[in-house]
N, C-alpha and C positions, 0 to 999 in steps of 0.2 A: 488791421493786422496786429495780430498780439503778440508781444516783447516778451522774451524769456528773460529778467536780470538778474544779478546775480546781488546777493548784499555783502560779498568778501569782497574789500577793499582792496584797490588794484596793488600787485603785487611785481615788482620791476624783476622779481632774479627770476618769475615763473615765465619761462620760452612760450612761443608761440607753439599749436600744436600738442602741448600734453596734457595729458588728463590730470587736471587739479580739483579733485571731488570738495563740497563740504562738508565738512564734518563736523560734528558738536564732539566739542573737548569733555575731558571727565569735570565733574562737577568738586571745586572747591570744600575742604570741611568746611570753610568758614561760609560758605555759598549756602550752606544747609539754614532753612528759618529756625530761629528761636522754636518756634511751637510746635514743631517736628519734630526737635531735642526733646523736649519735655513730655510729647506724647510717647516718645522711645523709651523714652525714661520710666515712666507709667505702666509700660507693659512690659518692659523687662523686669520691673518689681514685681508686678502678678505672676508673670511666668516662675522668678523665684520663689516667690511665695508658694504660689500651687503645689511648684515642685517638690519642694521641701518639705510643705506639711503631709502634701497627698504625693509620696515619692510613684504610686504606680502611674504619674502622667509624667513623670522623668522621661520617658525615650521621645516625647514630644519637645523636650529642647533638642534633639539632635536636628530636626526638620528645622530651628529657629537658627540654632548655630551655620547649617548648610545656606541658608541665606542670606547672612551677615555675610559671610566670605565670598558669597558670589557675588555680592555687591560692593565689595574692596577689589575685586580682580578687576582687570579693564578689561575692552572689548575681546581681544582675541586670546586674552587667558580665558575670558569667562565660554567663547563658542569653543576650547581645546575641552576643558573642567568639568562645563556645566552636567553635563550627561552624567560622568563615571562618579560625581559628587556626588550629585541628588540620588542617584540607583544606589548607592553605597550607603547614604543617608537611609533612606526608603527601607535597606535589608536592617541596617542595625537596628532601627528599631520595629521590624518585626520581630529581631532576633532577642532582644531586651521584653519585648512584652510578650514574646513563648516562655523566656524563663521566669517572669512573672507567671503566667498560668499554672505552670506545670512546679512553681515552688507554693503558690496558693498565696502567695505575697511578695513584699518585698522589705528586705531589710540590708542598714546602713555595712553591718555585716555580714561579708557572705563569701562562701568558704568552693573554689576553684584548685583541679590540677595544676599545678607549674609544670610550662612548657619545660620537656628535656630535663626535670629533676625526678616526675613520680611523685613526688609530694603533693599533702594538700596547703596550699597558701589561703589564710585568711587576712582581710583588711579590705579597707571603707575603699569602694570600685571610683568616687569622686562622681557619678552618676547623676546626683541630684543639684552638683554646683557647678563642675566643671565645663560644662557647655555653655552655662548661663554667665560663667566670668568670661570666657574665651569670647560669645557674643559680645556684652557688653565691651566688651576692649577694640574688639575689629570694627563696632558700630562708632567710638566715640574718638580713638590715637587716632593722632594728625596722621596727614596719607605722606608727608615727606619727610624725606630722611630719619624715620624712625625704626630702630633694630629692635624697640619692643614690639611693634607690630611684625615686624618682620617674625617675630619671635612665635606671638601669639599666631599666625597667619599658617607658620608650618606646621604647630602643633594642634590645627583644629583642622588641616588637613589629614594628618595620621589619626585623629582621633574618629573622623568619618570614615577614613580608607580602613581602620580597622576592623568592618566589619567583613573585608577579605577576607583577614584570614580564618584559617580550619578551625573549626572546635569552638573554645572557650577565649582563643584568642586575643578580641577586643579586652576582658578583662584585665588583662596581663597588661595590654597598652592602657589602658585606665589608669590602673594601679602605678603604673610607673609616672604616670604626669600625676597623678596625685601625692605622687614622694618628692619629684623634681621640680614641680612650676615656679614654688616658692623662690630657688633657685637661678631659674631661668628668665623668671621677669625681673627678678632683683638684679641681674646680668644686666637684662636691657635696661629698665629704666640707669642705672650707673653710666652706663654708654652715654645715653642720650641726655639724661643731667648733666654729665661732664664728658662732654665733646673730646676735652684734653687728652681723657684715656686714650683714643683711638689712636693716638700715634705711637701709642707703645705697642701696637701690633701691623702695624703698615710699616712693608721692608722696607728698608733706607734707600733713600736717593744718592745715587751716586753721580755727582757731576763728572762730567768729563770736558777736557779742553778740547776745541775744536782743531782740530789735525789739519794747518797748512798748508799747505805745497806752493811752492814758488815755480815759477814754470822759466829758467835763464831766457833773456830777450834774444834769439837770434842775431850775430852782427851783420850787418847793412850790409850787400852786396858791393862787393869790389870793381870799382869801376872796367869798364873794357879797353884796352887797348894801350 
């Protein structure tokens, strides 16, 4: 007769009766091998590179960036995400190599409506780098308590989700992390180098004394009689 066993070490608070599954935890940064570093490493240089020299395979970081991130997400962010990421991934860059076709190239400047003014806005879209830093960052900052990741984490979300919106759109979200990142990771990393800042924005704790009540002893019944 064959044994079902189990290799989760018995556990005294788990009641009899309930469903205790196994599960394999997320995987440690420091759990990741040396040589795995190094080949990441290797190919996020090429990808830079390609890009950069040959900028019309720039919308192919967007598919490298949409990966990194779903492999920072854990289980149940990654089965909520995974779909409207990748689809959103998928369209920006059809939407980046139509306007390649249809410009006959690509260059570092390139001249876009601004949303709601009617003007033309020109400056550098961040196209050729910014995927490829945002990757490298979600691949290599520790997974705990870090607010630069946190950082880079939401801005390589709006940078995929923006190929929602209408029009020229995504540009407009381009251009703005290409003005602010500098900013924003300078943010995070300050945080997380000096842990000290964060209490200068966590509300005060307010002790409070714990509120008595004395309850009078009832006096002892008066004899009868």
């Amino acid at each position: 007769m064959t044994s079902y066993s189990s290799n989760r070490p018995p556990n005294e608070a788990t009641r009899r009766g309930v469903y205790n599954p196994i599960t394999l935890g997320e995987p440690d940064d420091e759990e990741l091998p040396q040589l795995t570093k190094l080949l990441a490493a290797l190919l996020f240089t090429v990808i830079f590179m390609v890009s950069w020299k040959r900028p019309e395979f720039a919308p192919l970081t967007i598919l490298v960036l949409a990966g990194c991130l779903l492999y920072r997400l854990d289980a149940r962010q990654r089965k909520l995400a995974s779909a409207p990421l990748i689809l959103a991934a998928i369209r920006l860059c059809l939407m980046l190599s139509a306007k390649l076709v249809a410009a006959g190239g690509f260059a570092l400047e390139q001249k876009w409506p601004a949303p709601m003014v009617g003007t033309v806005m020109t400056g550098d879209w961040g196209i050729t780098w910014i995927p490829a830093f945002l990757s490298v960052c979600l691949f290599y900052l520790p997974r705990k308590d870090s607010i630069t990741l946190k950082i880079v984490g939401l801005e390589a979300i709006a940078v995929i989700l923006s190929s929602l919106l209408p029009g020229d759109g995504f540009a407009s979200v381009l251009a703005v992390f290409n003005a602010t990142l500098f900013f924003a990771v300078t943010i995070g990393l300050l945080f997380d180098l000096k842990p000290g800042l964060r209490e200068w924005f966590r509300p005060p704790q307010y002790r409070t004394a714990p509120i008595r009540v004395q309850i009078p002893t009832p006096p002892p019944p008066r004899p009868v009689g």
